[in-house]
Each structure stands twice: as C-alpha cells, then as structure tokens.
N, C-alpha and C positions, 0 to 999 in steps of 0.2 A: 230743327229745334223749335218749341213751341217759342210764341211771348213771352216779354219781361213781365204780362202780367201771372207767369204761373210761376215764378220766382220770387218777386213779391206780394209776399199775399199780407192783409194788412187781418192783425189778429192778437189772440191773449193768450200770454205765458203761462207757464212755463217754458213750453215745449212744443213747437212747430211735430215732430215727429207721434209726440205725447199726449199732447190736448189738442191742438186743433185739429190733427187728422182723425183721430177716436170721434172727435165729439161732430163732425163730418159724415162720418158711417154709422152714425147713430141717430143721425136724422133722415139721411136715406133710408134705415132699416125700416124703421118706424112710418116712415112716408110711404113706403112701400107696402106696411098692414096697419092700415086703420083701425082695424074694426077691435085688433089684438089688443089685449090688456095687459101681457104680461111675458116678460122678454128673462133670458142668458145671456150674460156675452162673457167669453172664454177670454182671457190674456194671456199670450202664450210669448218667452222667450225674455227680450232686452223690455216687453211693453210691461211685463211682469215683473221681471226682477227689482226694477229701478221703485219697488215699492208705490205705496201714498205720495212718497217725494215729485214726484212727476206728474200729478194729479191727475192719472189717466180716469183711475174710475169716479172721483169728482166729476168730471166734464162728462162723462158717456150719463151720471146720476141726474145732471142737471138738463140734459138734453132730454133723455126720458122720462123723468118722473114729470108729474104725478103717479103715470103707470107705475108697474112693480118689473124691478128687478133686479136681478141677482147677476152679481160679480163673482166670477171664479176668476183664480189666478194658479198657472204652469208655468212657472218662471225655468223648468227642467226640460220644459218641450219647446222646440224650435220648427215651428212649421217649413215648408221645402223652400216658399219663395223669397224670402225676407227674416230675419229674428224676428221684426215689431209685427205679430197675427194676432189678429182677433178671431173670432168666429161668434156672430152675433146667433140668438136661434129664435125665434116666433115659440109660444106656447099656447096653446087652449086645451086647457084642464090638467090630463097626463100626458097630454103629446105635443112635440115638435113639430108641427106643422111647416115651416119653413128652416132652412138654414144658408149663412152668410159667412162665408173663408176670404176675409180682406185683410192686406197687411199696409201698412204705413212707412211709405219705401222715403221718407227725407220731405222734410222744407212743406211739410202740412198733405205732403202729396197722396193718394190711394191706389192701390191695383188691384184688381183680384185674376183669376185665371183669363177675364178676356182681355186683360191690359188696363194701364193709365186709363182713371175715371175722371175724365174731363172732359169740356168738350173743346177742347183749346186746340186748332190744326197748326201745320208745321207751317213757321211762317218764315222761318230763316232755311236758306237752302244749303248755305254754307255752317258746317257744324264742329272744324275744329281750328282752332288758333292760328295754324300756320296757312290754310285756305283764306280767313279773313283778312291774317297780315296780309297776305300776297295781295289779294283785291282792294286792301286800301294803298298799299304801293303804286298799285298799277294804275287804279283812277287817283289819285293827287288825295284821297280824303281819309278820314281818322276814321275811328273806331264807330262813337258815336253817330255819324253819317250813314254808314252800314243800318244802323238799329233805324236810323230812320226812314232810312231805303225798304228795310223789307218790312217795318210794322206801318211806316206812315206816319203825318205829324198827329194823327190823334194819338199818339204815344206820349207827345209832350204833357199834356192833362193828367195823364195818370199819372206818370213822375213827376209832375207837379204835386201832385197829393201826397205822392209817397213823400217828398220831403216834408208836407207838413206833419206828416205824424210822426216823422223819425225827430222832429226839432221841438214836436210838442211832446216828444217821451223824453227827450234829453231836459225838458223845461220842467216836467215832472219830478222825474227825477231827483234834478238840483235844487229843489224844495222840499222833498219826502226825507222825513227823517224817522229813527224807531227804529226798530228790531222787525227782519224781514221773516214771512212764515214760516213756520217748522220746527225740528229739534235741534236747528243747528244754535240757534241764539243770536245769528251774525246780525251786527248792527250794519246802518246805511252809511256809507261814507262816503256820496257824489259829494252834498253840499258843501263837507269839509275842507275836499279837496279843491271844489272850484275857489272858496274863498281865501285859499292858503294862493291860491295858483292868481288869485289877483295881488296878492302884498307881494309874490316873487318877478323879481328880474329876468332877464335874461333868456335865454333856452331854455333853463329850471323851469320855469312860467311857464313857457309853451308846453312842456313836457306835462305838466299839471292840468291845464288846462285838458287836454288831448286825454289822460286820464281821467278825468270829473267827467267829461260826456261820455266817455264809455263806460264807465261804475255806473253812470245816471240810468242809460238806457238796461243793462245787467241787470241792476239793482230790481228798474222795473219790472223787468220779466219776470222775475224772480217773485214778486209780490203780484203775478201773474196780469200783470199791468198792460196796455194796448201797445204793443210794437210792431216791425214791423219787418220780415222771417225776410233776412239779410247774409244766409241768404236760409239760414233760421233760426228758431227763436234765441237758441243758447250761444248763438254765436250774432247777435242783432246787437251787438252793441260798437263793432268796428268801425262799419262803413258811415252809420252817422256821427261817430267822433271825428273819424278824419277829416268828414264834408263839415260840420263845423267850425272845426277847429280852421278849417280854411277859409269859410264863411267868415268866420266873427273877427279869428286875428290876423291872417292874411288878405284879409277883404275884398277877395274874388265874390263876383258879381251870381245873385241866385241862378242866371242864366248857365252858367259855367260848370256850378254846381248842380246842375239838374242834368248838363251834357256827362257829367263826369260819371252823374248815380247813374247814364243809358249803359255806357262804357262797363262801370263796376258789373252789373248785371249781365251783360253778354260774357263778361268773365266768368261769371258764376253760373250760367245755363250751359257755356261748354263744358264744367266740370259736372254738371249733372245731367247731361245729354251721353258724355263721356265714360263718366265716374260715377259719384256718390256724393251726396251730399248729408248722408246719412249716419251719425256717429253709431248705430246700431249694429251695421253694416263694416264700417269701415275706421272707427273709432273719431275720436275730435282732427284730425286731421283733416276728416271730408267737408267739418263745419268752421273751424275757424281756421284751418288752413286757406279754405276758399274765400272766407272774410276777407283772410290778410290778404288774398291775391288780388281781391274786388277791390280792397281798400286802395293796394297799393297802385294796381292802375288804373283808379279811377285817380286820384293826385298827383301821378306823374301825369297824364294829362291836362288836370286843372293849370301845374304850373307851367304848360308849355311844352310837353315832352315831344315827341315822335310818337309813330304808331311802334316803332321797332322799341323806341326804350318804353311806351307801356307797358307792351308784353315782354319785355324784360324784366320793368318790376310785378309785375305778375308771377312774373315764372320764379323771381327771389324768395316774394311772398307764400308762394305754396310748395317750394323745392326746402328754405328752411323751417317748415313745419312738416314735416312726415315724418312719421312712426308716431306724432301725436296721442296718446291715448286716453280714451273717455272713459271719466273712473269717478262719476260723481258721488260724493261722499253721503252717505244715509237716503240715495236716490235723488237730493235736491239738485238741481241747477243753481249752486250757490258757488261750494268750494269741489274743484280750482275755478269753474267754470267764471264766475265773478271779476276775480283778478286777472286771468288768462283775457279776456277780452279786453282790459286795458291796455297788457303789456304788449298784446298783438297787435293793437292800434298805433302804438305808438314804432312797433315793428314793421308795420305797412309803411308808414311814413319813413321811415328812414331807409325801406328799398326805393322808395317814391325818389328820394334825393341822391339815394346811389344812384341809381341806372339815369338818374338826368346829368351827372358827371360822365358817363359813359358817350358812345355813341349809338350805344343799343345792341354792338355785337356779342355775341356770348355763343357755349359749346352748349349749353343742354336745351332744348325747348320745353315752350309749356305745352307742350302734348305729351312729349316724351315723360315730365313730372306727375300728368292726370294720372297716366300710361304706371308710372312707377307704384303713384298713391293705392291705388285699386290694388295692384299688389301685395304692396307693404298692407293694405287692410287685410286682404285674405289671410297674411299672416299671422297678423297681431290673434292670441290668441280669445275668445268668446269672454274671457272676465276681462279683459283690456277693451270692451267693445260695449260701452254704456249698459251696463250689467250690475254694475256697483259692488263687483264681486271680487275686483282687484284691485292692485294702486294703490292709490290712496283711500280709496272706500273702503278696503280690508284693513289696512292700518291705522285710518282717524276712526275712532267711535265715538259719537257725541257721547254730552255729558246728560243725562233726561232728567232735569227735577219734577221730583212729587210735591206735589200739594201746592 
C-alpha cells in the first residue's frame, strides 16, 4: 500500500474523482506540449454524465486557458478501464498530433494503460485488516504504531497539517452562509445548526454539534471550497466531524486526534488498495461507506478501544453502508450527498461506542465486507453509479428560474 499521503490529498471541491483528478491531467497534458496552443479533451461515461454539476470541465477550462479548448462530452461511452475517461488530444492546425486515454480511478487519483500515476512506492507491506490486526496483537501495539512503523515519524507533520485544514474547513464553514452554487438553490445550514447545538442539552447537543461540522465541511466542498479527500471530496465531511466533535466536546488531546486521523486513513487505503473508493465505480458506498469506517475507527480508538474493537467499528461502519447508491441530483454534490455526510458522521460514532461495549469479537470481518462492497458495486447497476441517471437524480428535478 502506498502512504497516507496519497489518500489525503489536500484540495478544491467539488469532487476529488471530478475536479481534482481532470484538472491533474490537464496539467500534465499541457506540460508535456509547450509549444501547443490548442487542446480536446473528450469526457467519457460518469465524468460526463454528472453534467456542469461536477465542474469537471470548469477545472480542466481553468488549467488550460488561456490556450483554446474544446470540451466534448460521451456521457453514453464508457471507456474499458474505469467509467471516469478522458481522453485529452494536442492540436496543430487540422491534426492531432498527440493523444492522452487517462481515467480518474477515486480520491483525486490517475491511471492510464501503464498504471497509478504517482510516484508514491509501497511503503506498507502488510495490505489487509486481518494481516495488520494480527501484527498489532502480536507486537503489544495499535493501529496507529503500524503507520508509524512503516511511513516513519515524518508522517506526524503531514497529519499535522492535514488536521488543520480539515478544522479550518469546519471553521469556514460554520461562518458561510447564502445559497450554495448551482440550480439546486440549497441554502447553507452549518452555522444554524452549530448554534442551535450550542442552546441544546444533553446527547441532542452532541448530536448537533457532530452535524454542523460535517454540513460545515459538505457545504464547503460544495461551494468548491479547500477540503480535504477524506477519503474524498464528497464524502470529506465525516472524519473531521467526528475528530472534532471529539476535539472540542470530549476534549481529547490534538495528539490523540492526529493518532486517530493515522488509524482512520490506514482504514481507508486498505479499502482502496482492496476495493474502491470510487462512487463511479462502485456507487457512494465506496466513498462514504469508507468515511463511516475511517470515522468509526478512528474514535473507537481515540476513546480507548482495542485494536480488535477498532476494526470492529470499522467493519460496522462499512458492513451498514453497502448497496449505498450515488445519485446526485442535477450532477451537484449537494442532495443527498450534503445530508448523508452528516447522518454518516454521526453513524461512525455510534459504531465507535457499540463495538467499545463489545470486546471486539464478531462473525464477519472487514476484509470480508471490502470483499462484499466491490461486489455489491459491480452490481449496482451504471445509473445508480454517480451517473445522475437514477434515484434520486431521475426523480428530484430542480426548479430553474428565468430572469
């Protein structure tokens, strides 16, 4: 498995699969012909269907230009290796002088025929769940010990960082108010929520609370705001509600919280070493399913857990999310995708505090759930698969005023 740094990648919304991997290949293209003026680039499949709402060809316009080019969209054609294909082309005069078949395999990532374009080597040897439980059993240490064993403590700096932009996008957030972009009209409702969740008592409070940062950071992305692909963009709103929410009103120590964000993250590289983290692919299961599992065992740890009940609320967190399906409404990352990351936050935490009543034994594993998810995706079928072609995108029609 590569680093936590190619799981999070720190960047701007909408869409880790949508804008930041497009506007990624669009700089290589381009790096690669200087001297060109004048580019194609083809969208082919879920890069296309999901419309404007996704702002793939925004981000590829603004990478580009000044030069001149032209956006085609095949939201009918699905290239072999991926739904999310582009195919960039070089022009001078009436000829194609170059061409470029890359697709956007999840969480900002690229491939093309010779593989993963990164240069990030395998730095974890051990690459599924029940491997890593076994080796933290066996040496006396937790999850987070692992990530530091095989990345080394210059790991702690980057997760350092990464918590400040996940706590300055939650800060954002819960100050931005207005109507977020597009035809949907949806108004911002973090700040509301967090100041309702201050005048509440009780659990209600905490529950509100846990809700306002993840609306906050949602919202962001959505207003294509700096987050950070958690373990991407549409689903970046989990893992830093729950690490607040534990930050601010359970008052765990930044230390604990930045142990936890190592942990959530090795959760999330074995489902996309494994699996998918890709809703294109494999529909919202692959993205906030893995949220919820990041979320969830990264807090069952914070509060104390075992290595056996993390990856028990792990294996909660993404066993009750499957068959998930990405169906966002007029292509936005708005509705469901907004609310679902609330309701999922607040769903990580409460497998966080089951499996800590536990003692961590249970019948299904979380390999065996990756094992399921990859499945259940292949079968969901292509409009339940971030298409906007079923669900709820076929049933809500926004309302578009003129004038």
């Amino acid at each position: 498995m590569q680093s936590l740094r190619e799981l999070y990648k720190i960047g701007y919304g909408p869409s880790s699969s949508h804008t930041i991997a497009p506007g990624r290949a669009a700089k290589m293209f381009i790096d690669k012909h200087p001297t060109i003026k004048s580019f194609r680039v083809t969208l082919y499949g879920s890069l296309a269907a999901t419309g404007v709402g996704h702002g793939t060809d925004k981000v590829i316009e603004t990478v580009i230009k000044p030069l001149d080019v032209e956006i085609i969209w095949k939201p009918e054609i699905e290239l072999p290796l991926h739904p999310n294909g582009l195919l960039f082309e070089a022009i001078e005069g009436d000829k194609v002088i170059d061409a470029w078949e890359v697709y956007s395999v999840g969480g900002g990532d690229l491939r093309d025929n010779t593989g993963l374009l990164n240069d990030a080597s395998q730095v974890y040897e051990l690459t599924t769940m029940n491997d890593i439980l076994a080796w933290c059993i066996e040496e006396g240490r937790s999850f987070w010990e692992y990530v530091e064993f095989c990345e080394g403590k210059e790991i702690w700096s980057f997760l350092e960082d990464v918590w400040e932009v996940m706590k300055d996008s939650i800060a954002r957030g819960l100050e931005e108010e207005g109507v977020l972009p597009g035809t949907l009209r949806i108004a911002r409702k973090a700040g509301s929520y967090y100041i309702r969740s201050k005048t509440t008592t009780g659990s209600t409070g905490n529950i509100g609370l846990i809700f306002a940062a993840a609306l906050a950071v949602a919202e962001e992305n959505a207003a294509s705001g700096k987050v950070v692909t958690a373990p991407t963009c549409g689903a970046s709103g989990v893992v830093p509600s729950v690490l607040y929410f534990l930050k601010v009103d359970q008052e765990y120590s930044d230390k604990r919280i930045i142990r936890g964000l190592a942990t959530a993250g090795l959760i999330g590289n074995i489902v996309k070493t494994n699996g998918s983290i890709s809703g294109a692919e494999v529909g919202c299961q692959g993205e906030l399913g893995t949220a919820c599992a990041m979320a969830a065992g990264a807090a069952a740890q914070i509060m104390g857990g075992t290595p056996k009940q993390v990856e028990y609320a792990a294996e909660m967190g993404f066993e009750h999310n499957l068959g998930l399906t990405c169906d966002p409404v007029d292509g936005y990352v708005q509705i469901p995708c907004i609310e679902r990351n609330a309701f999922i936050s607040q769903k990580a935490r409460e497998c966080a505090v089951y499996s800590l009543f536990s003692d961590g034994s249970h019948k299904v594993s979380f390999d065996q759930v990756v094992e399921t998810m990859m499945q259940t995706g292949k079968d969901l079928q292509s409009k339940y698969r971030e298409t906007s072609l079923g669900g709820l995108a076929r049933i809500v029609r926004p309302v578009i005023k003129k004038g």
